[in-house]
C-alpha positions as CSV (number, residue, x, y, z in Angstrom):
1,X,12.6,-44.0,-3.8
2,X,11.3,-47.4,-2.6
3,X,8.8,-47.5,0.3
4,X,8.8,-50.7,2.8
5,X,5.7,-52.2,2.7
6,X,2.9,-51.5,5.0
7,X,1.6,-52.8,8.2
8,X,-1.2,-55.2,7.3
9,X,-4.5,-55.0,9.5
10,X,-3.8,-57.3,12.0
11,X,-0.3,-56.1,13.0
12,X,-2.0,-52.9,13.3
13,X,-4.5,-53.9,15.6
14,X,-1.7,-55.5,17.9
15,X,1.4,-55.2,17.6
16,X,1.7,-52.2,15.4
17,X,1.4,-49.5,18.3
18,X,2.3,-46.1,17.6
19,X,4.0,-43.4,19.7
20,X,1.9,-41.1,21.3
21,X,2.7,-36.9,19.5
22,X,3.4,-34.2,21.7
23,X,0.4,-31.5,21.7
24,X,1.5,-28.8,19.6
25,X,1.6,-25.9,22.0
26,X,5.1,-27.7,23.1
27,X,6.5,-28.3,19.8
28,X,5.4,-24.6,18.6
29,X,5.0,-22.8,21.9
30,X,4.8,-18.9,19.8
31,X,2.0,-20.4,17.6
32,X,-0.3,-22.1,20.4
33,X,-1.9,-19.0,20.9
34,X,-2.9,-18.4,17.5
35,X,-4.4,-21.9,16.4
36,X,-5.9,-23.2,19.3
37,X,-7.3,-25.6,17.5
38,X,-4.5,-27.7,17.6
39,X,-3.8,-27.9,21.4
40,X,-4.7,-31.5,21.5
41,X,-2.7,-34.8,20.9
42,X,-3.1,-35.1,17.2
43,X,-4.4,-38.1,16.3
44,X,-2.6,-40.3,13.9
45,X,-3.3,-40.3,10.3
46,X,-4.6,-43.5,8.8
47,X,-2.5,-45.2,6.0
48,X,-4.7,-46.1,2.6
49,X,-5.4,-49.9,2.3
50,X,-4.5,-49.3,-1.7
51,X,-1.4,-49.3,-3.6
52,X,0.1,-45.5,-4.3
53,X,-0.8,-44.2,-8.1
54,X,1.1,-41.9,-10.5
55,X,-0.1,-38.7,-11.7
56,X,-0.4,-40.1,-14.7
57,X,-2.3,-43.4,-13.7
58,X,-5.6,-44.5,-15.4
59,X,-7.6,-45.2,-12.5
60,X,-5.6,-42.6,-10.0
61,X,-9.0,-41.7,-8.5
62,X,-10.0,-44.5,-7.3
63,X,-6.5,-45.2,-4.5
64,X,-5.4,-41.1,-3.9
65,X,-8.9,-39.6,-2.8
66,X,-8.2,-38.4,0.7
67,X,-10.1,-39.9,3.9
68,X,-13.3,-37.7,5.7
69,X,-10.6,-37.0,8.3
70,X,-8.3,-35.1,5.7
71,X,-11.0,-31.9,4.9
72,X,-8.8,-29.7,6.3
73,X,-6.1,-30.3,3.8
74,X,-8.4,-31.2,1.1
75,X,-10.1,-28.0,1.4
76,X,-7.2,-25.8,1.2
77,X,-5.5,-27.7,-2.1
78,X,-8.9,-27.0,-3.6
79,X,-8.3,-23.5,-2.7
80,X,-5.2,-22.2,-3.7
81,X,-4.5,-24.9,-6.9
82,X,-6.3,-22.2,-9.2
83,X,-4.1,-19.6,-8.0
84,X,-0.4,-21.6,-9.0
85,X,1.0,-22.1,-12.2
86,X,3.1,-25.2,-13.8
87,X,6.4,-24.8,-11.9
88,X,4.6,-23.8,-8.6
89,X,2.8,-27.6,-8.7
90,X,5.8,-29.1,-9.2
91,X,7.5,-27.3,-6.2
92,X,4.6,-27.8,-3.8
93,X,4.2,-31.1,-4.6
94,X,8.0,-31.7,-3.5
95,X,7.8,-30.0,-0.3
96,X,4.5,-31.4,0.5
97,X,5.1,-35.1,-0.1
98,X,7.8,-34.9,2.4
99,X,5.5,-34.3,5.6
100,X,2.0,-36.8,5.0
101,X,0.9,-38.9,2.2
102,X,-2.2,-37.4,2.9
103,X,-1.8,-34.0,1.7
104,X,-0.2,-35.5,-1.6
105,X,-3.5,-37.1,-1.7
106,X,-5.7,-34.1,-0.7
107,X,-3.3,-31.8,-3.6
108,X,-3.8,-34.8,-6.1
109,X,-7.4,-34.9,-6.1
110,X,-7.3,-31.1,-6.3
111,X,-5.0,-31.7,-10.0
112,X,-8.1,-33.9,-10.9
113,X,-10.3,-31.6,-10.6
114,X,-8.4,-28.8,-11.7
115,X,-7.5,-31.2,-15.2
116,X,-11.1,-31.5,-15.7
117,X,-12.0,-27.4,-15.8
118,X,-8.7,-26.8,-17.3
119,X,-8.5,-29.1,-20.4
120,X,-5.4,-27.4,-21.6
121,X,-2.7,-28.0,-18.4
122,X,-2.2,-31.6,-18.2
123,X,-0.7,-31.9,-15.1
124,X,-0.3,-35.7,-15.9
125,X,2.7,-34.5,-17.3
126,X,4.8,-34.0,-13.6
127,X,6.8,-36.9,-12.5
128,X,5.7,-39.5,-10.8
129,X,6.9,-38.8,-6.8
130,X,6.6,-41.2,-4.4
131,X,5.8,-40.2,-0.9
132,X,8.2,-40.2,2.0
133,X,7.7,-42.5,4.9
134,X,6.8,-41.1,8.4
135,X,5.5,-41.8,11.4
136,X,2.1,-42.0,12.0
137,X,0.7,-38.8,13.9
138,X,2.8,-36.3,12.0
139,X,1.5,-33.0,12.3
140,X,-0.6,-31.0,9.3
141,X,0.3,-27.7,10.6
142,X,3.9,-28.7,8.8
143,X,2.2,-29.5,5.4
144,X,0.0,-26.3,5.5
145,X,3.4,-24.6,6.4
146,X,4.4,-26.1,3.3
147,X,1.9,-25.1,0.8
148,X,1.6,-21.1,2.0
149,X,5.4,-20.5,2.1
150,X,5.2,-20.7,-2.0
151,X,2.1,-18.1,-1.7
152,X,2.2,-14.5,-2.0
153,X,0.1,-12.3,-0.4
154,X,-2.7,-11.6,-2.7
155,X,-2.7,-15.3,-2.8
156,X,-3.1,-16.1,0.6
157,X,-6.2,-13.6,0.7
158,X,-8.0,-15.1,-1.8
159,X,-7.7,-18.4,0.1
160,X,-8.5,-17.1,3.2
161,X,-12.2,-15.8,1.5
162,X,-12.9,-19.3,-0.1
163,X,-11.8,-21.2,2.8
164,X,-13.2,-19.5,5.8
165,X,-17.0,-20.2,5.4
166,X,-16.5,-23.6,5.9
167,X,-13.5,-24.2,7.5
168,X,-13.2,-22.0,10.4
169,X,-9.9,-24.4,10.8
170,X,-8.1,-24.1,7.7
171,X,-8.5,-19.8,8.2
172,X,-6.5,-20.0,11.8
173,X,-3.8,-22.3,10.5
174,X,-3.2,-20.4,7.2
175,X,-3.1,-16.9,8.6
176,X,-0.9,-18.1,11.8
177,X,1.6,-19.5,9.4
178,X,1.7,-16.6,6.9
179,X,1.9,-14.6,9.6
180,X,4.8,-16.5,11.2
181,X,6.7,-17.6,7.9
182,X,6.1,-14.6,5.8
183,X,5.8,-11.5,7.8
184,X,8.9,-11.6,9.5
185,X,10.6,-11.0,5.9
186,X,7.9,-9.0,4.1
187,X,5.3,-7.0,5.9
188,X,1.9,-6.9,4.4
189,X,1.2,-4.3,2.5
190,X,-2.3,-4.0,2.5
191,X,-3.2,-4.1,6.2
192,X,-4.1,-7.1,8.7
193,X,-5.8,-10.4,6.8
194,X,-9.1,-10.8,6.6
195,X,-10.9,-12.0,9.3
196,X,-14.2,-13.3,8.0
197,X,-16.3,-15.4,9.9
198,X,-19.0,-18.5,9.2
199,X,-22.2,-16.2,10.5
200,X,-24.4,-18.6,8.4
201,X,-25.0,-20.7,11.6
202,X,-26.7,-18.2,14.1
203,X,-30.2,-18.3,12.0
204,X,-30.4,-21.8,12.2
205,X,-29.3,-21.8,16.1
206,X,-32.0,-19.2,16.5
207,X,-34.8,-20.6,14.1
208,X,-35.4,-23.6,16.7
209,X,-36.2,-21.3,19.2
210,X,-38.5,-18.6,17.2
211,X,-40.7,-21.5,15.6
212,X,-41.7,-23.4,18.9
213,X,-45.5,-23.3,19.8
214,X,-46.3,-24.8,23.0
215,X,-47.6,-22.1,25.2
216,X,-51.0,-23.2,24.8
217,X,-51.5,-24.6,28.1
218,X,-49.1,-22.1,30.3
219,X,-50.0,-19.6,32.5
220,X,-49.4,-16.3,32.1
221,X,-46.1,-15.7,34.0
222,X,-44.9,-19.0,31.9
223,X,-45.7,-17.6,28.9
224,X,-43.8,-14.5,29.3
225,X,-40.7,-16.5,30.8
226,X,-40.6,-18.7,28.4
227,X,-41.1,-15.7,25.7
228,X,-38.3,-14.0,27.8
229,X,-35.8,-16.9,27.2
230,X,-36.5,-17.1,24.1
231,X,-35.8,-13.5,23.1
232,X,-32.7,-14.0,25.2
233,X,-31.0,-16.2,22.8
234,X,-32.0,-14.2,19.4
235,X,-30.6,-11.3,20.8
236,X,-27.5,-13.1,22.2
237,X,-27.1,-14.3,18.3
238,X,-28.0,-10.5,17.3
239,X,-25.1,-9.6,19.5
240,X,-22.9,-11.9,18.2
241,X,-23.1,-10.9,14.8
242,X,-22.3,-7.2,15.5
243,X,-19.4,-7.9,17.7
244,X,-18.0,-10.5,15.2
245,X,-18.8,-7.9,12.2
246,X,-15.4,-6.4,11.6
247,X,-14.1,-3.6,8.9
248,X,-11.9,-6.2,7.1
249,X,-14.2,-9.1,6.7
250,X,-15.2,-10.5,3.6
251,X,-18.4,-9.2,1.1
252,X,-19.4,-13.0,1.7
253,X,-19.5,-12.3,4.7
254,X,-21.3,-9.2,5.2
255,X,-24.0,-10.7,3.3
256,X,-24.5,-13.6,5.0
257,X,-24.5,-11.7,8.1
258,X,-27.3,-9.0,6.5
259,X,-29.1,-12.2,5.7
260,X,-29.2,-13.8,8.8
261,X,-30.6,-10.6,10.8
262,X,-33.1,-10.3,7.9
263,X,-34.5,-13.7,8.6
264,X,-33.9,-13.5,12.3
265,X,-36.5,-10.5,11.9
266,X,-38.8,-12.0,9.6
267,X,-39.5,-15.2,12.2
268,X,-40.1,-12.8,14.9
269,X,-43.0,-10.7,12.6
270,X,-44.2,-14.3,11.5
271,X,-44.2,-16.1,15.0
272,X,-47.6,-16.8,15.7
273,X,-49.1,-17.9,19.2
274,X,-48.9,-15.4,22.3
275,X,-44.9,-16.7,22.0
276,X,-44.9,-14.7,19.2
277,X,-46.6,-11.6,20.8
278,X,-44.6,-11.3,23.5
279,X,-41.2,-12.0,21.6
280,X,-42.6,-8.8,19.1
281,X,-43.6,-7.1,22.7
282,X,-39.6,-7.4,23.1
283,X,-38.5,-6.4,19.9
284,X,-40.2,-3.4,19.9
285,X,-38.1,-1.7,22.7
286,X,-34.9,-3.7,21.2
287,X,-33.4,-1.5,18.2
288,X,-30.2,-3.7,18.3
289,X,-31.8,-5.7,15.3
290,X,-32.0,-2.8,12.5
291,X,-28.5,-0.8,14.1
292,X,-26.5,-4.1,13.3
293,X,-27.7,-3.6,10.0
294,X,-27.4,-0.1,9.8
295,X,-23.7,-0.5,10.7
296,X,-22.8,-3.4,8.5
297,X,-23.8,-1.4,5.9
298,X,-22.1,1.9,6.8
299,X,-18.5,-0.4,6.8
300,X,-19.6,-1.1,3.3
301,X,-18.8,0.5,0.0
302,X,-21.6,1.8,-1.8
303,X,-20.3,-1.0,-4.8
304,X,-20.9,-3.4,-2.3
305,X,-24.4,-2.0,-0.9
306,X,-25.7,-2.1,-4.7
307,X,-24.3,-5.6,-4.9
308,X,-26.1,-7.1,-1.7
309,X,-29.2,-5.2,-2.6
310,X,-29.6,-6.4,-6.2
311,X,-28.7,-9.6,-5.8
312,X,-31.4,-12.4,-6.3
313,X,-32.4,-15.9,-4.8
314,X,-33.9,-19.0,-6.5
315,X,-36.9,-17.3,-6.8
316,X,-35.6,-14.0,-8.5
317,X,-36.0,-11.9,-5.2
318,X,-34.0,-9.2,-4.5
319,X,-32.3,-8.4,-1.3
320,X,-34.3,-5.0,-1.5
321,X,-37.2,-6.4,-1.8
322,X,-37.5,-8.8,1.5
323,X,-36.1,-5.7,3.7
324,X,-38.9,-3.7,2.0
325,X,-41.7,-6.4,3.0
326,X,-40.3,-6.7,6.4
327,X,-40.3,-2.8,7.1
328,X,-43.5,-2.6,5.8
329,X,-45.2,-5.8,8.4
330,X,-43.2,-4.3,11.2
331,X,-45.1,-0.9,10.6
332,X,-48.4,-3.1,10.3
333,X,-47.8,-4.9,13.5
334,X,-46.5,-1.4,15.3
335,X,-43.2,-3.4,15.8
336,X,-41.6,-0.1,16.4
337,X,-37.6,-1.7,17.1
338,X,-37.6,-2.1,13.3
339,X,-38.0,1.4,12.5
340,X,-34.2,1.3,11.7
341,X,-34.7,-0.3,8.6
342,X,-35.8,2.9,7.0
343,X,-32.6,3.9,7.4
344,X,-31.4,0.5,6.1
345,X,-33.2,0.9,2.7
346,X,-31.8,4.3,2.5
347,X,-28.1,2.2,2.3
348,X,-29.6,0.0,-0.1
349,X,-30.9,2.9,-2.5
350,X,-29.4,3.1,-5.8
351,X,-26.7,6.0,-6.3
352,X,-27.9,9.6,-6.2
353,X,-26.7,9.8,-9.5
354,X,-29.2,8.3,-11.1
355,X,-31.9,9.7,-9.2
356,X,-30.2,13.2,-10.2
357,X,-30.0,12.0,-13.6
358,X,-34.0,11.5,-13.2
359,X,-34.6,14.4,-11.6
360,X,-32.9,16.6,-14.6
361,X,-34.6,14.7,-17.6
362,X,-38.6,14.6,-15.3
363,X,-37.9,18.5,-15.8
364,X,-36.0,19.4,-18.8
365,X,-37.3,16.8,-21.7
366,X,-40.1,18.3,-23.0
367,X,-42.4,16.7,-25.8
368,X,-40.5,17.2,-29.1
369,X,-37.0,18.5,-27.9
370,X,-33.9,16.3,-29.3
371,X,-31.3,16.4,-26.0
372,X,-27.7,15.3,-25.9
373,X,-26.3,14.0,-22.4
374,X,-22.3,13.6,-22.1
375,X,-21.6,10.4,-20.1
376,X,-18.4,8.7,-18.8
377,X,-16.2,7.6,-21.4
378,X,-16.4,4.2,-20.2
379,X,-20.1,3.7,-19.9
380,X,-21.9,1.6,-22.2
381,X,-25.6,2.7,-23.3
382,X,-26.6,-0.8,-23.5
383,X,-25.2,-1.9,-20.2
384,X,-23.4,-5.2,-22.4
385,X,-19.8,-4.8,-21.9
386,X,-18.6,-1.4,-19.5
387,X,-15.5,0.0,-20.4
388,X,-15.8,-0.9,-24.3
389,X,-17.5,2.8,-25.7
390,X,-15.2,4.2,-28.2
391,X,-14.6,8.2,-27.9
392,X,-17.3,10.6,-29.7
393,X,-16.9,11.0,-33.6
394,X,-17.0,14.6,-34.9
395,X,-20.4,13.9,-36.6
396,X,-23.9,14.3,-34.5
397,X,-25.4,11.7,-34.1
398,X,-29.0,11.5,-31.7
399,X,-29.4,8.4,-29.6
400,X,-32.8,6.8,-30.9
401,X,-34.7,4.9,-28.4
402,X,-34.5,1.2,-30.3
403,X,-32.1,2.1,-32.7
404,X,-28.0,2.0,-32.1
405,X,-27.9,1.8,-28.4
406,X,-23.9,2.1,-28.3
407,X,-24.4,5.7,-30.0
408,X,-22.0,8.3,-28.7
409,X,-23.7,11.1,-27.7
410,X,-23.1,15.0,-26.9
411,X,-23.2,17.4,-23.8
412,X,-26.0,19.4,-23.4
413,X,-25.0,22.4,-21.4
414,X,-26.1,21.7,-17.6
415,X,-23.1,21.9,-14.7
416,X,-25.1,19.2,-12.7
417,X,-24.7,16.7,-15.3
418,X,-21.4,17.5,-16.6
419,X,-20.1,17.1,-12.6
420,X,-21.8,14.1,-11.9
421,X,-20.9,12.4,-15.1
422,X,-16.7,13.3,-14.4
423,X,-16.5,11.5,-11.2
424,X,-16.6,8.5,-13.1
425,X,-19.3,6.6,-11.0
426,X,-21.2,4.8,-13.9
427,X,-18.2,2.9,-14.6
428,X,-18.3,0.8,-11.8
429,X,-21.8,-0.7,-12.0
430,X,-23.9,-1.2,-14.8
431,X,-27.7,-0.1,-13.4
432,X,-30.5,-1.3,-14.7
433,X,-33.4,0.9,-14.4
434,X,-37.1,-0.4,-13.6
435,X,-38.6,1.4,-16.3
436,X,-37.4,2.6,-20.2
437,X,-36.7,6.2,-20.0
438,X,-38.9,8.0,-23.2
439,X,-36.6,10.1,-25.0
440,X,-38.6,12.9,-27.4
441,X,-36.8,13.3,-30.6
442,X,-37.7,15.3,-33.6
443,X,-38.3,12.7,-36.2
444,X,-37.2,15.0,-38.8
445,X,-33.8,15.6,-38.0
446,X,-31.7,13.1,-39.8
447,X,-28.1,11.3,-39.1
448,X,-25.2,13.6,-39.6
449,X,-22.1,11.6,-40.5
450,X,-18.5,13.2,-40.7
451,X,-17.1,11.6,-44.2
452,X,-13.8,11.1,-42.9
453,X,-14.4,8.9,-39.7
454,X,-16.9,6.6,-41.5
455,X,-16.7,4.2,-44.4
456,X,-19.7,2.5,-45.9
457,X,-21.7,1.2,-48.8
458,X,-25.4,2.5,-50.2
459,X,-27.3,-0.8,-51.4
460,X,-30.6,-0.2,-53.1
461,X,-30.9,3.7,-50.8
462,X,-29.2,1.9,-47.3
463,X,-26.2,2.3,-45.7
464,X,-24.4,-0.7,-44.8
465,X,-20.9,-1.1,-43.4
466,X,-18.4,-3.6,-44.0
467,X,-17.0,-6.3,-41.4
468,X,-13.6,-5.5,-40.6
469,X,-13.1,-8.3,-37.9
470,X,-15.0,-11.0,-35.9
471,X,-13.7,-10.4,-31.8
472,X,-16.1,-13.2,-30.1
473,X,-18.5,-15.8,-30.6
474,X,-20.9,-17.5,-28.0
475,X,-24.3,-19.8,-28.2
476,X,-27.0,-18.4,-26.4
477,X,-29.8,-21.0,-26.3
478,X,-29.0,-23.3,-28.3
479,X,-28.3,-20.0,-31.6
480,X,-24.4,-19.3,-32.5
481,X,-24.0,-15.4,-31.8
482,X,-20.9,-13.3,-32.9
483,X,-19.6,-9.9,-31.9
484,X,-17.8,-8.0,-34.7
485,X,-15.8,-5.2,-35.2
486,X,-17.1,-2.8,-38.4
487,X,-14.8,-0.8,-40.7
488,X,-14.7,2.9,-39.6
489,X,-17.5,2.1,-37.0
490,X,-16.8,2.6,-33.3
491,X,-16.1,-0.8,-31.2
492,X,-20.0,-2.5,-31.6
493,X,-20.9,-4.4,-28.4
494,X,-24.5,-6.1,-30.0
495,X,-24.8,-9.7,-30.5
496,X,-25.3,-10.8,-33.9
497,X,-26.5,-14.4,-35.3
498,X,-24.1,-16.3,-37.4
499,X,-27.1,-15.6,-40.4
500,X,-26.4,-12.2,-40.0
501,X,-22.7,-12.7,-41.0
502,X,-23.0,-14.8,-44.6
503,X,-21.9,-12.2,-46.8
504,X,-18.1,-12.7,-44.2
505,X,-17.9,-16.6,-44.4
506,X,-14.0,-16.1,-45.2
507,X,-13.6,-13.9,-41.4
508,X,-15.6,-16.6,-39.8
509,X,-13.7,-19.3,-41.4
510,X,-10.4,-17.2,-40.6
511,X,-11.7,-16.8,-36.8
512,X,-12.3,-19.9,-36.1
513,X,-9.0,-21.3,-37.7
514,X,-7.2,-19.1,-35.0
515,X,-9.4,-19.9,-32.2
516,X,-10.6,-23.4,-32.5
517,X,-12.1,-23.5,-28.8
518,X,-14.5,-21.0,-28.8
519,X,-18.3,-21.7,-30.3
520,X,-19.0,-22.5,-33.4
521,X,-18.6,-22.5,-36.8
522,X,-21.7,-22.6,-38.1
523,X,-23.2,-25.5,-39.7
524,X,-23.9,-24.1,-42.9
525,X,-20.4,-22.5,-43.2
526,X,-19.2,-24.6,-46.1
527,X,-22.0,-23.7,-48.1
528,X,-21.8,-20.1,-47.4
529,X,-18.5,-20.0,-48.5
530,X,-19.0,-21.8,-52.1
531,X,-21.6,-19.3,-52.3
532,X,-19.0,-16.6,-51.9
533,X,-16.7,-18.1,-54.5
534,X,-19.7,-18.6,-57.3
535,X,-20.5,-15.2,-56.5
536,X,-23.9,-15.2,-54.9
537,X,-24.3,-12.4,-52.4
538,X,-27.4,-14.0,-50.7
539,X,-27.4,-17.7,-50.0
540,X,-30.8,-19.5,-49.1
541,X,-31.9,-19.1,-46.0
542,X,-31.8,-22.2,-44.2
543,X,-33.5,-23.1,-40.5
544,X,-30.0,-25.0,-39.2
545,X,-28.4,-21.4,-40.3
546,X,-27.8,-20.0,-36.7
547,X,-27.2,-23.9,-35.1
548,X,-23.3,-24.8,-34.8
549,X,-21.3,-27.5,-36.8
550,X,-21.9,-29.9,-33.6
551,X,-25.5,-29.7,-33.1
552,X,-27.6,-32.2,-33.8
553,X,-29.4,-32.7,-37.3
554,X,-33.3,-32.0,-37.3
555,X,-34.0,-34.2,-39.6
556,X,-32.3,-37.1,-38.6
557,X,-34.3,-36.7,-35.1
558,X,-37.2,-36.7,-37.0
559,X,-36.6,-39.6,-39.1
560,X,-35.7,-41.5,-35.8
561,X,-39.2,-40.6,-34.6
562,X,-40.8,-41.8,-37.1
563,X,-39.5,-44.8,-37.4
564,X,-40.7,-45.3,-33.6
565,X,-44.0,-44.2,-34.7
566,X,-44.6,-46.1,-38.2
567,X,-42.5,-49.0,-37.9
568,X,-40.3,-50.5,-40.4
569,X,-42.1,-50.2,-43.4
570,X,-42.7,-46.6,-43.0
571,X,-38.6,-46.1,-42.6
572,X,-38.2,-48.0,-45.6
573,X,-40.3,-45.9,-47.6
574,X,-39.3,-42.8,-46.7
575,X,-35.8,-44.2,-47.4
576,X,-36.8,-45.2,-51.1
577,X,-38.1,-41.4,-51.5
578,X,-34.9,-39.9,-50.7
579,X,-32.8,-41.9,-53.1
580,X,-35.3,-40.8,-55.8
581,X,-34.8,-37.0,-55.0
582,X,-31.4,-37.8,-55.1
């Protein structure tokens, strides 16, 4: 398709007038109501000044970013690219390019992006399709129309979530026309959409307010007016956030919205000044503060609740924490509204559970005794990978603090334990407790192993077992890590170096040949495996042993320093020495 060539700047600064759009609640009178938004003349999209690029092109970036006016768009094709596949690209890109070149533009700088994470889907590969001509002014309600109707459900969901907290816009548009284009054929089957809301800009609305301090040189009665107006507009953004808190609304959002009422609190305890007096004077006949928490957190799973209160800033604070140190200066300063946020860290608590599980070891461990606790079957001891714990062997064998932490381990017989443990809590979170809990175990009872679920191999008095398979590798500061799998061993979830693994240079070699993305092979992998074809079972250890094939050489680096440091004569001679070891 050939496209006529475009208006140059002059003509469209004359003579190039377009026609003015109708608003949209005449062209889509049963949608107006929904997206109000869009209840004004649309303004008319501006044409790029550069020549149209390929897919494909070499410098496609630089002519098909989107302009600032073009977020909305933008922002959704970031969305919902992750969540199509090959054939779904290709579709979207069809429908799309017939409304605005725009959104072609917006959805191709999406494909960059999405080429760069995903290395693998070269998207380059699509056909080069040239944009449609249209008026100026056409409508982007049509091209979001366009993208959802290839969505599903699920889908649509996910980019309502990443698209609501900063683009109030793009949440209206996308649920109006799912709910127009989409509902009608299949109803939703999960309930209404979500309908979170952007609650991260009532603190900072309110923050002006609860840091003034001019009331130095006002009267009394000004004071407490001013104090009065003040308070007035926190607890109009307090009220807001409860009334705009609703069952389906995001986790995002719940958190930002426990957030903002913790910090909300935390500038009326720290206002200083007699603003600051009388504002706490306020607060402590207002409860509305800690009850908006209280019920945010009551619409929450108890998943959820663990997940806001363990979760850290910059600084490696927890959520718990900063309610904690609020309740406790609100009890200082006899702020009394905040005695709600008892109940609030009562929400925040870890599952009973675990305090149970305290509770019964506190009083039934005893110095010496060797106990066996039955867990869910999908619990992992060392809290690495949930879900991965094998069943229980036949053999006995005591979980030693330090020792295997993936042991299976057996029921001791106590119905509160057995109960608990059957619900099949622990598989949801992995908990980290604050402190190591001291198991007593008889040292001389010794490791009971059934013979016919276990294979191994006694070297100089030790047992050691035999790598069946490598599963995973990673690089965890800068040393080359594998997980294995170990003949007649239940599934292993540990960690162990790649100099742990010489004497199985052929299953590394073998593992990476099948999986050449993942990290690694070691750098020393060649030479372990000629040592495993001379024959010798323990190659020197070497310090580049755990460092992967692609890392840099140590002593190259500090050659290259030297030569900074001594000159060229100093290279040169350490040069001459190494062609005489040689």
């Amino acid at each position: 398709m050939t496209s006529q060539p475009l208006p140059s700047g002059n003509q469209a600064r004359s003579g190039f007038r377009p026609h003015r759009m109708p608003t949209f609640a005449n062209r889509r009178p049963e949608l107006a109501a929904h997206v109000k938004f869009s209840s004004r003349p649309i303004r008319r999209e501006e044409w790029p000044g550069t020549k149209r690029k390929t897919l494909g092109d070499k410098d496609r970036h630089k002519g098909d970013l989107p302009k600032k006016n073009d977020h909305l768009i933008l922002s959704l094709a970031f969305a919902m690219v992750d969540e199509l596949d090959e054939g779904q690209l290709r579709r979207i890109l069809l429908q799309v390019s017939k409304y605005c070149f725009a959104t072609q533009s917006a959805l191709v700088a999406a494909y960059i992006d999405y080429e760069r994470r995903h290395p693998k889907l070269k998207l380059s590969r699509l056909p080069a399709i040239e944009a449609a001509r249209q008026p100026y002014g056409k409508c982007e309600l049509q091209a979001v129309s366009a993208m959802v109707s290839v969505l599903d459900e699920e889908t649509i969901r996910r980019v309502l979530t990443e698209t609501s907290r900063r683009f109030r816009a793009v949440q209206k548009a996308v649920a109006a026309v799912y709910m127009d284009n989409m509902h009608r054929r299949t109803p939703l089957r999960h309930g209404p959409l979500p309908s979170a809301v952007d609650l991260a800009s009532q603190h900072r609305r309110a923050g002006p307010v609860l840091s003034q301090n001019r009331d130095s040189k006002l009267d009394r009665s000004e004071r407490s007016s001013r104090a009065a107006e003040a308070y007035l507009l926190v607890s109009q953004r307090i009220c807001h956030i409860a009334r705009e808190n609703r069952p389906g609304s995001s986790l995002e959002s719940k958190r930002t919205a426990l957030s903002t009422l913790r910090q909300i609190a935390k500038c009326l305890l720290m206002a200083d000044g007699i603003l600051g007096r009388e504002m706490r004077m306020a607060l402590t006949h207002d409860p509305a503060l800690a009850a908006t928490m209280v019920t945010i957190l009551e619409g929450m799973t108890q998943k959820e609740r663990l997940l806001v209160a363990e979760g850290k800033d910059c600084n490696g604070e927890t959520f718990l924490d900063k309610i904690l140190w609020v309740r406790d200066e609100a009890r200082y300063l006899g702020v009394t509204g905040l005695d709600g946020l008892d109940t609030v860290l009562e929400l925040l608590e870890r599952d009973e559970l675990m305090e149970e599980l305290d509770r019964i070891w506190a009083a039934q461990v005893a110095s010496g005794d060797l106990q066996y606790l039955d867990i869910a079957a999908s619990y992992d001891l060392d809290g690495s990978d949930a879900g991965c714990i094998s069943p229980a062997p036949n053999g006995t064998v005591p979980y030693r603090p330090g020792d295997v932490p993936a042991f299976p381990i057996e029921i001791m017989d106590d119905p509160v334990i057995k109960d608990e443990s059957e619900t099949d809590n622990s598989a949801e979170t992995n908990y980290e407790r604050e402190s190591p809990v001291v198991i007593h175990y008889e040292q001389e009872r010794q490791v009971v192993i059934n013979d016919k679920d276990y294979t191994w191999t006694v070297i100089e008095d030790d047992i050691e077992f035999e790598v069946q398979s490598v599963q995973d590798s990673r690089l965890n500061r800068g040393v080359l890590e594998y997980r294995v799998n170990w003949t007649g061993w239940p599934r292993d979830n540990r960690w162990y170096p790649a100099s742990f693994l010489k004497g199985s240079a052929h299953l590394l070699h073998q593992f990476h040949e099948l999986h050449p993305d993942m990290a690694g092979p070691p750098k020393r992998l060649d030479d372990w495996l000629q040592a495993f074809e001379d024959g010798r079972d323990n190659p020197e250890e070497q310090s580049d042993d755990d460092l992967p094939v692609d890392a840099p050489d140590r002593r190259a680096k500090r050659r290259r320093l030297s030569r900074r440091e001594g000159g060229v004569d100093r290279a040169r001679r350490e040069r001459r020495s190494e062609e005489r070891v040689r």
